[in-house]
C-alpha positions as CSV (number, residue, x, y, z in Angstrom):
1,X,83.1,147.1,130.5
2,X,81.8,146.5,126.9
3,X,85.4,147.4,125.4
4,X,87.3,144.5,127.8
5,X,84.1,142.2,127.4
6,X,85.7,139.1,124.6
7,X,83.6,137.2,122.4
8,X,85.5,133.8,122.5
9,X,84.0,131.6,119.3
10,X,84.3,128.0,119.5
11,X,84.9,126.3,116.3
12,X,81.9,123.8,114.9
13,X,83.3,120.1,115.9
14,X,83.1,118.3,112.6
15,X,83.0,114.6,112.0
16,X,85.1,113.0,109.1
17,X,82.3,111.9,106.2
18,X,83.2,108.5,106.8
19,X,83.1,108.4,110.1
20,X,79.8,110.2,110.5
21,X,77.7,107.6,108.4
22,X,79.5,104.7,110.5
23,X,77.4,106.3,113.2
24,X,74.4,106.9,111.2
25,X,74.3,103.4,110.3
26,X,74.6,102.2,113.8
27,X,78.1,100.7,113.1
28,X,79.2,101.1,116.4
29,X,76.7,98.9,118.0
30,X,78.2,96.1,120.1
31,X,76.8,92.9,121.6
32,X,76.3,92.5,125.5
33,X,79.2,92.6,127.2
34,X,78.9,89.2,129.5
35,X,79.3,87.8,126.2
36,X,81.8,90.3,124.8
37,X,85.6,88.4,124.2
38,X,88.3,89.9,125.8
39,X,90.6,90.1,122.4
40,X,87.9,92.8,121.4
41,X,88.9,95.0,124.1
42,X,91.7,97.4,121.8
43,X,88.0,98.1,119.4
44,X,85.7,98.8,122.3
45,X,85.3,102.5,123.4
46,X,83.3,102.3,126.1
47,X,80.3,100.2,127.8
48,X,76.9,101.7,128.0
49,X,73.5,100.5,129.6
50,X,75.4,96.9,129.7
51,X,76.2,97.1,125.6
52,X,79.5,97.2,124.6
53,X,80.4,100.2,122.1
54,X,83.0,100.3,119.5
55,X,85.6,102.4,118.7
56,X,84.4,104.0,115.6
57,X,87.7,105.5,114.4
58,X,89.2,102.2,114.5
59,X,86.2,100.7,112.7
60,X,87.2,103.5,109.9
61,X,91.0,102.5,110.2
62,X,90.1,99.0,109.9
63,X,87.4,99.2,107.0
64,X,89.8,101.1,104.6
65,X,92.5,98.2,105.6
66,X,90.3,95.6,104.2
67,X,89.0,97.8,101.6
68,X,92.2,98.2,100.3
69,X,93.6,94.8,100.9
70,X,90.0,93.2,98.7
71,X,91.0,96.3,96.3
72,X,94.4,94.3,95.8
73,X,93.4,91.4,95.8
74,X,90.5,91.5,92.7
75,X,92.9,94.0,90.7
76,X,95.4,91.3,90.9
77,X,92.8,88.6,89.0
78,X,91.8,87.0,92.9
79,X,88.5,85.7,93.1
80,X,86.4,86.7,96.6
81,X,83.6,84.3,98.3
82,X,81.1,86.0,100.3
83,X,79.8,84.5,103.1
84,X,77.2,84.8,105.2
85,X,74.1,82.0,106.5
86,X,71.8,84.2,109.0
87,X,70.0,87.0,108.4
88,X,70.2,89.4,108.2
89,X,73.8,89.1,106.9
90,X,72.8,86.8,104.8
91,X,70.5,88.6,101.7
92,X,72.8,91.9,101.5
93,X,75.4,89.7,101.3
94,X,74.5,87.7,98.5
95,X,73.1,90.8,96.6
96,X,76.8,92.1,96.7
97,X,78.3,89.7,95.3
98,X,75.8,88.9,92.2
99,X,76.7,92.7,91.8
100,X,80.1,92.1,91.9
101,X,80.0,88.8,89.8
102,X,81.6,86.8,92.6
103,X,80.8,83.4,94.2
104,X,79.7,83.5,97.5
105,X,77.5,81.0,99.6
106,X,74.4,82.3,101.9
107,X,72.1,79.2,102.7
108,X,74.2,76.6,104.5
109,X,78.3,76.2,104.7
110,X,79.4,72.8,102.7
111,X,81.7,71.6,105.3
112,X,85.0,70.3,103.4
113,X,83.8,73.4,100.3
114,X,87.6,74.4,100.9
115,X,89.3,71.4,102.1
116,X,87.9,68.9,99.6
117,X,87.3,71.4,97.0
118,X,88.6,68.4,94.4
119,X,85.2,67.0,95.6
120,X,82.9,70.1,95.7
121,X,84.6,70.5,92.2
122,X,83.0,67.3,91.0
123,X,79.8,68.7,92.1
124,X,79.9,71.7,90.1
125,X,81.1,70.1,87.2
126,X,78.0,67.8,87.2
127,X,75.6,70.4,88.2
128,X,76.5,72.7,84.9
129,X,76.4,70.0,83.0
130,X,72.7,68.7,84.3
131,X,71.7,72.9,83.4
132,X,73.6,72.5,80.2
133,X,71.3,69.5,79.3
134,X,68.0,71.5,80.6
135,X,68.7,74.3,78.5
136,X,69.4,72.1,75.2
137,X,65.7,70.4,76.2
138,X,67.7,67.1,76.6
139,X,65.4,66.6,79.9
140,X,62.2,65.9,77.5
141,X,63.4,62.6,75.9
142,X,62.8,61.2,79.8
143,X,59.0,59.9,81.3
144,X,57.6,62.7,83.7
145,X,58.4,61.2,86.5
146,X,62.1,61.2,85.5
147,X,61.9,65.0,84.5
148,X,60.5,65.4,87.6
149,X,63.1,64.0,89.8
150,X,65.7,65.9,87.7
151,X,64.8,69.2,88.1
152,X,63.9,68.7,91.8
153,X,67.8,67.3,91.6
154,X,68.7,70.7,89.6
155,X,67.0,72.5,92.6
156,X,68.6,71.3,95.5
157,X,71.6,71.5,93.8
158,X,71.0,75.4,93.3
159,X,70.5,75.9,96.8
160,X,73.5,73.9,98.1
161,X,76.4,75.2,95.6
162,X,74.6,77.7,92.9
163,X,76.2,80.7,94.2
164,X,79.6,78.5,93.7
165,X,79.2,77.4,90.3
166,X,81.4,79.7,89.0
167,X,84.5,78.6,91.2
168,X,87.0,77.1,89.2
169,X,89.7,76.7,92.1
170,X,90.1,77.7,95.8
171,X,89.0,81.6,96.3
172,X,91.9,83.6,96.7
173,X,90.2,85.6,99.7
174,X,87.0,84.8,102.0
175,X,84.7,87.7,103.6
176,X,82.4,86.8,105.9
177,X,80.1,88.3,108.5
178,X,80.4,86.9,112.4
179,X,83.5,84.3,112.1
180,X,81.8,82.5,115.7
181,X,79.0,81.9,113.4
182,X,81.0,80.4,110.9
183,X,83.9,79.2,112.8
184,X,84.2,76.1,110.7
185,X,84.6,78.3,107.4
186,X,87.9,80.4,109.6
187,X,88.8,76.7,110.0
188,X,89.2,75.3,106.7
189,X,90.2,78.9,105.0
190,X,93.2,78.4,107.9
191,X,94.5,75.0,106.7
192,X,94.1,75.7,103.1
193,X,96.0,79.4,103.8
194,X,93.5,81.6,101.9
195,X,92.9,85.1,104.3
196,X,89.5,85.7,105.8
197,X,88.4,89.6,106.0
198,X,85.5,89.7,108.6
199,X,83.1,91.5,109.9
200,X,83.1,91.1,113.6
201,X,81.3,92.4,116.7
202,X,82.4,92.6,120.3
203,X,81.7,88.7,120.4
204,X,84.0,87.6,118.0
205,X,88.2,86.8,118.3
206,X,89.6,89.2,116.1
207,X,92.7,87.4,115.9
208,X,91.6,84.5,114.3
209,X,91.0,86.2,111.0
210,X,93.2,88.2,109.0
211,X,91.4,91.6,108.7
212,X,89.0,92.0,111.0
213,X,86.1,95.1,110.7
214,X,85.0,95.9,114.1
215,X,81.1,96.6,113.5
216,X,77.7,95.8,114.6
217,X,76.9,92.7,112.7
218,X,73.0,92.5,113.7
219,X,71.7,95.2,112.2
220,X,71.1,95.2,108.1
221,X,71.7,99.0,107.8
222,X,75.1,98.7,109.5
223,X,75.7,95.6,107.0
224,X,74.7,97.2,104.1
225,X,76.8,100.2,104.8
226,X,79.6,98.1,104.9
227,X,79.1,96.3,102.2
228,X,78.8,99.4,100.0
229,X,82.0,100.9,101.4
230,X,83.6,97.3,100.6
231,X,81.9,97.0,97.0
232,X,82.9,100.4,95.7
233,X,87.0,99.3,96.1
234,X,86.8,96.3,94.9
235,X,84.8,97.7,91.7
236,X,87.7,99.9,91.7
237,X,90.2,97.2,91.7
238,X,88.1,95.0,89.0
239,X,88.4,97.9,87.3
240,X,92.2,98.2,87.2
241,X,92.3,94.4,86.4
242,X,90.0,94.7,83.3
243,X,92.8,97.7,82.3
244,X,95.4,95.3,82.6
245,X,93.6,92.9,80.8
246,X,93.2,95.1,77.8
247,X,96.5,96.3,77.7
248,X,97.8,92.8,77.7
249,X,95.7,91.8,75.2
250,X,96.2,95.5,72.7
251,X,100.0,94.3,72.8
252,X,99.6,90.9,71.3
């Protein structure tokens, strides 16, 4: 009995690296479905205690897309704005892109910041000058009063476009997270043709942005992982464009 007895092993099951911390970090979280949209539907893998749950190999496929597409983008000279006006979207967000030197806007959306940029620019222009003259201590020769209004001026200029001081001309891509939260941004970055990469729950209409990342948007660890999947290609690609840069400049 022994000698016809077979020991049958059974091979460990083993999760790709990638696709094992999506899970860890709870990327696969949906939203309810009664509010779920039906264009969602090809991301979603299955429902469970009424929350819908996402597909986490095409949150993988679809991460790497954008990755690589952002990659492009930066190692090409493009400029990315983060969005992102909730929390807790909102502070990762904005950490990201300091790190990554990038413009980005994470208190309230200008509305016409990309369709009247000509007039946002105006803004900037007089807001780094008004710094320019704090720093030279041109703000002394005026009464208190008037020092005081002026750098209570500088301040709410900070929080409306300081993470935008640095734009120059239009971004050449926008990320955001939850495009129904900031449908008017998918708006504008439509008429003015500048792609949207987005990081969108079960909620959302993937179609309306170019590179969708199905993923729970709600949670900060999700976010976070994310963003430092997303952060790591695009240092890759500033990288490359510095190269270039270098070159360019070693053959002069």
């Amino acid at each position: 009995m022994e000698e016809n007895t077979k020991i049958v092993k059974t091979e460990e099951v083993k999760i790709p690296e990638t696709i094992g911390k999506l899970i860890d970090a709870g990327v696969h979280i949906g939203r309810n479905k009664s509010i779920g949209h039906p264009k969602m539907k090809p991301y979603v893998f299955t429902t469970r205690q009424d929350i819908q749950i996402i597909n986490i190999e095409k949150t993988e496929e679809k991460l790497k897309e954008a990755a690589e597409f952002l990659k492009d983008a930066v190692a090409k000279g493009g400029v990315i704005l983060f969005v992102s006006v909730s929390m807790p979207a909102k502070n990762v967000v904005k950490k990201t892109a300091e790190e990554l030197k990038m413009p980005y806007v994470f208190d309230r959306w200008l509305g016409g910041t990309l369709t009247n940029f000509g007039i946002i620019s105006k803004r900037i222009n007089y807001f780094l000058k008004q710094e320019d003259k704090k720093a030279k201590g041109e703000f002394s020769k005026y009464t208190k009063k008037e020092q005081l209004d002026l750098n209570e001026e500088l301040k709410n200029l900070e929080r409306k476009i300081g993470g935008i001081k640095t734009l120059k001309k239009l971004p050449d891509v926008i990320f955001l997270v939850d495009s129904c939260e900031h449908d008017i941004v998918v708006k504008e970055a439509k008429k003015v043709g500048v792609p949207v990469v987005a990081l969108s729950s079960t909620h959302t209409d993937p179609t309306l942005v170019d590179y969708p990342i199905p993923a729970n948007d709600r949670s900060k660890k999700s976010i976070e992982f994310i963003m430092d999947f997303l952060k790591s290609e695009i240092l890759k690609g500033l990288k490359k464009s510095e190269s270039v840069k270098v070159a360019s400049e070693n053959k002069k």
